[in-house]
MARFI-295350 format. One record per residue (C-alpha): residue number from 0; residue in three letters; y, z, x. Coordinates in steps of 0.25 Angstrom, whole numbers, plus 5000, padded with zeros to 4 digits. Layout:
residues N
+------+------+------+------+------+
| resi | resn |   yy |   zz |   xx |
+------+------+------+------+------+
|  NUM |  ALA |    Y |    Z |    X |
...
+------+------+------+------+------+
END
This chain:
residues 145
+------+------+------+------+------+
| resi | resn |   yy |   zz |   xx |
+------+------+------+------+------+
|    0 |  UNK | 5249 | 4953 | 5005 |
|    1 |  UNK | 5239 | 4944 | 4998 |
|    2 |  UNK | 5232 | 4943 | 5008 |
|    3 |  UNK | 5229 | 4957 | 5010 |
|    4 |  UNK | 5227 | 4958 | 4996 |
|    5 |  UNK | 5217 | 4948 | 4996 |
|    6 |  UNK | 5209 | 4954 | 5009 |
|    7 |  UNK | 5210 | 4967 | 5000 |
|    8 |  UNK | 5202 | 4961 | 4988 |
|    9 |  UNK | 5193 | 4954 | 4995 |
|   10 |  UNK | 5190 | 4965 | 5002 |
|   11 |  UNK | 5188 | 4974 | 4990 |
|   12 |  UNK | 5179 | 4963 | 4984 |
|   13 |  UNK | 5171 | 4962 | 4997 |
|   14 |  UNK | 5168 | 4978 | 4997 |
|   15 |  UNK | 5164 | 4978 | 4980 |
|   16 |  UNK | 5155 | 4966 | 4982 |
|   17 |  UNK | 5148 | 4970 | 4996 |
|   18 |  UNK | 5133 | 4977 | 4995 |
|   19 |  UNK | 5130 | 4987 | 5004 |
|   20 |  UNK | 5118 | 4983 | 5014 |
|   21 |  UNK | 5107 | 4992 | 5015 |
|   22 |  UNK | 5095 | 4994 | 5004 |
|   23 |  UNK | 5093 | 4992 | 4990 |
|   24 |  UNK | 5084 | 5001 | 4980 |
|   25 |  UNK | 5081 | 4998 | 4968 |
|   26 |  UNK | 5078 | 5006 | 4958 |
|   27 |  UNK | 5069 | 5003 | 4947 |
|   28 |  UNK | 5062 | 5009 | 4936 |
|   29 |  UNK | 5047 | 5014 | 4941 |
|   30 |  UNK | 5042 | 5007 | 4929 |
|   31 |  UNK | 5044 | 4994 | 4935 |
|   32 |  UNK | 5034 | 4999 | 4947 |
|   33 |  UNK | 5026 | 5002 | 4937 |
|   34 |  UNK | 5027 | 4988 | 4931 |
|   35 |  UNK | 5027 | 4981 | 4943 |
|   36 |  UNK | 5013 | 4989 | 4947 |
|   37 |  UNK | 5007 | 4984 | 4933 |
|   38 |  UNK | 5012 | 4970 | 4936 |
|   39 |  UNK | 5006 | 4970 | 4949 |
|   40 |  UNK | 4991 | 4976 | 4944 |
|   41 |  UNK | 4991 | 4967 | 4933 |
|   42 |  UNK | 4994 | 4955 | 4940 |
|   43 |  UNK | 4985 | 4960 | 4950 |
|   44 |  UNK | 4973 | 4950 | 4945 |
|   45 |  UNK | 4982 | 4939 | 4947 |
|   46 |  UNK | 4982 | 4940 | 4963 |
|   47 |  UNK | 4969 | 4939 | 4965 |
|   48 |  UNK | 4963 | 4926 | 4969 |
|   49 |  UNK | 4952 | 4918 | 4973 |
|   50 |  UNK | 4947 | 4923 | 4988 |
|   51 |  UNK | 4938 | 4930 | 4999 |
|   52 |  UNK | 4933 | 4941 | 5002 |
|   53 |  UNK | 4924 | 4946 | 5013 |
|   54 |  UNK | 4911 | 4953 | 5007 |
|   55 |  UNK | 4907 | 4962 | 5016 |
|   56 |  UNK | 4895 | 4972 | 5009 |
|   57 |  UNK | 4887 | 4972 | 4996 |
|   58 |  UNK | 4879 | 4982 | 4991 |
|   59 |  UNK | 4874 | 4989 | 4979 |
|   60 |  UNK | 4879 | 5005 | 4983 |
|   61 |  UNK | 4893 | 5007 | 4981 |
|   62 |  UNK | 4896 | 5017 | 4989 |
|   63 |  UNK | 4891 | 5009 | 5001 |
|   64 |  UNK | 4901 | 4998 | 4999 |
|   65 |  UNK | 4914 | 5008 | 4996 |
|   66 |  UNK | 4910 | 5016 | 5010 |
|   67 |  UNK | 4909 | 5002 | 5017 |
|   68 |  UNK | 4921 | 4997 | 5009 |
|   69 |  UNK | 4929 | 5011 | 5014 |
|   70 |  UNK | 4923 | 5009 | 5029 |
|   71 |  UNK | 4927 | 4997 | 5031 |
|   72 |  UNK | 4943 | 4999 | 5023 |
|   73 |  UNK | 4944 | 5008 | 5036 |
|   74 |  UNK | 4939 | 4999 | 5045 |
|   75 |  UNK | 4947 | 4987 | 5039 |
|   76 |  UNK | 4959 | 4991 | 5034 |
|   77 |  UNK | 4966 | 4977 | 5032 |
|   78 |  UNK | 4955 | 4972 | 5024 |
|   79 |  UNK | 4954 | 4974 | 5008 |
|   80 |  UNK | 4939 | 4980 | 5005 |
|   81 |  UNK | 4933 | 4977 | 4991 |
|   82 |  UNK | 4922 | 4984 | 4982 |
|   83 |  UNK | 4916 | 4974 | 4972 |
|   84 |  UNK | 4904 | 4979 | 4962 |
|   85 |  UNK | 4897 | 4965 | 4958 |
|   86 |  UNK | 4882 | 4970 | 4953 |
|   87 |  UNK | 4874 | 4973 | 4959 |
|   88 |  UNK | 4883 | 4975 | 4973 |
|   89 |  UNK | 4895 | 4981 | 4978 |
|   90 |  UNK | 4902 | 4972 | 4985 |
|   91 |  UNK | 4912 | 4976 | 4997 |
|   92 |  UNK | 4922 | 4963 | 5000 |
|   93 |  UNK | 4934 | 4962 | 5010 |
|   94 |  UNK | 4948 | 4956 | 5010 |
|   95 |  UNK | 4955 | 4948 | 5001 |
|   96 |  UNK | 4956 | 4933 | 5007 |
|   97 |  UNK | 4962 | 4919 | 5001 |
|   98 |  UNK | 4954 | 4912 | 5009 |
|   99 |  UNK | 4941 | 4912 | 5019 |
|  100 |  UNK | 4951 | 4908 | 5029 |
|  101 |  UNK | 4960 | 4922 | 5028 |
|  102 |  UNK | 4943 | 4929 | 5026 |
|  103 |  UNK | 4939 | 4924 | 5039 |
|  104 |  UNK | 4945 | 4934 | 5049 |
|  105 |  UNK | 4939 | 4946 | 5041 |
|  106 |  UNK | 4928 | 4939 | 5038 |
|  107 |  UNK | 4923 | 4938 | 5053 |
|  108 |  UNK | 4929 | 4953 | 5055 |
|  109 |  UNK | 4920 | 4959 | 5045 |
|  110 |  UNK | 4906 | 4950 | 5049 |
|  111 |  UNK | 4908 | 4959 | 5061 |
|  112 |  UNK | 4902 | 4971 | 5055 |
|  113 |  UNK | 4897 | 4962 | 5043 |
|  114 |  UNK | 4890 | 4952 | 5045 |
|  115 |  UNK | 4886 | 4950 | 5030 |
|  116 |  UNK | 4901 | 4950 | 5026 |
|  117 |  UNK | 4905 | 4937 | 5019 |
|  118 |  UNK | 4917 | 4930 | 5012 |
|  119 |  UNK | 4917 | 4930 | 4998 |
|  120 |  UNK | 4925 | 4922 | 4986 |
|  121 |  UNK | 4933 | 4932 | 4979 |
|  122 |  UNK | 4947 | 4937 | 4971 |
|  123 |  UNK | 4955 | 4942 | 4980 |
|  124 |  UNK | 4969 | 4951 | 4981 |
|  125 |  UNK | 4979 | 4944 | 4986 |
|  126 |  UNK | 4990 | 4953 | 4980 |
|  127 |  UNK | 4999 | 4959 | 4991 |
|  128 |  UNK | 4996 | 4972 | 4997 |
|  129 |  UNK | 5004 | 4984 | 4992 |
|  130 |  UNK | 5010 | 4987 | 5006 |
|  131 |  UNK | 5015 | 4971 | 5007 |
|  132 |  UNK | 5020 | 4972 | 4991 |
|  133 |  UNK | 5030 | 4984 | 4997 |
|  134 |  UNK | 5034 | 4977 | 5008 |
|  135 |  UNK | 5038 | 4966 | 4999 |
|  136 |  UNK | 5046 | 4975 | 4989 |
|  137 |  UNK | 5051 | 4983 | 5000 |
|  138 |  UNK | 5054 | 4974 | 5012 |
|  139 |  UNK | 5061 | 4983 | 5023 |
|  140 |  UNK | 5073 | 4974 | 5030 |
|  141 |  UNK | 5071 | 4976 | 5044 |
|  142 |  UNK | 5084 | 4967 | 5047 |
|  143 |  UNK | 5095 | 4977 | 5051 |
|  144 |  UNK | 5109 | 4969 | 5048 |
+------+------+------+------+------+
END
């Protein structure tokens, strides 16, 4: 009798103490989103850092370098396309490198079609791109127990 006793509690305990598998959703205030958002815009400065970038075109009409810059996002989808305003020029720059090592790929891609094209010291983003920030927050288990 005990021992039936004993595989009936232990039995009970084990039901209470189990979590069910499956997924689990939080549910937060939107205010910390919100929060989370600021955090990340004034932090922002702070993840940038010394680097390269690949100075494709310069010129004094702006609306030249935005028709360039918006050519070639379609045509180079991968790559990050800067606008700078230094006066008297306009300035349209490429990519976001550490070092010349990681430029040099692009670098000889984009002498192709410009040959004037050039690395340049610059600060550089090296936050994470939004896509890769969800897939951290939100990583889908693909293992099926």
């Amino acid at each position: 009798m005990k021992n039936l006793l004993l595989l009936f509690f232990l039995g009970i305990s084990l039901a209470a103490f189990s979590q069910p598998m499956g997924r689990v959703e939080v549910v937060a205030d939107p205010r910390l989103e919100k929060m989370e958002q600021s955090f990340i815009k004034n932090n922002k400065r702070d993840q940038e850092n010394d680097g390269f970038r690949i100075q494709v075109s310069q010129a004094t009409e702006r609306a030249g370098i935005l028709k360039m810059q918006a050519d070639l996002t379609k045509k180079y989808p991968q790559m990050k396309w800067y606008v700078e305003f230094q006066q008297p020029y306009f300035r349209l720059r490429a990519g976001d490198f550490r070092n010349r090592f990681e430029a040099l790929g692009s670098v000889a891609l984009l002498k192709k079609e410009f040959p004037q094209a050039y690395l340049v010291a610059d600060r550089v983003d090296l936050l994470l791109d939004p896509e890769k920030v969800d897939e951290l927050r939100n990583p889908e288990n693909d293992d099926d127990d």
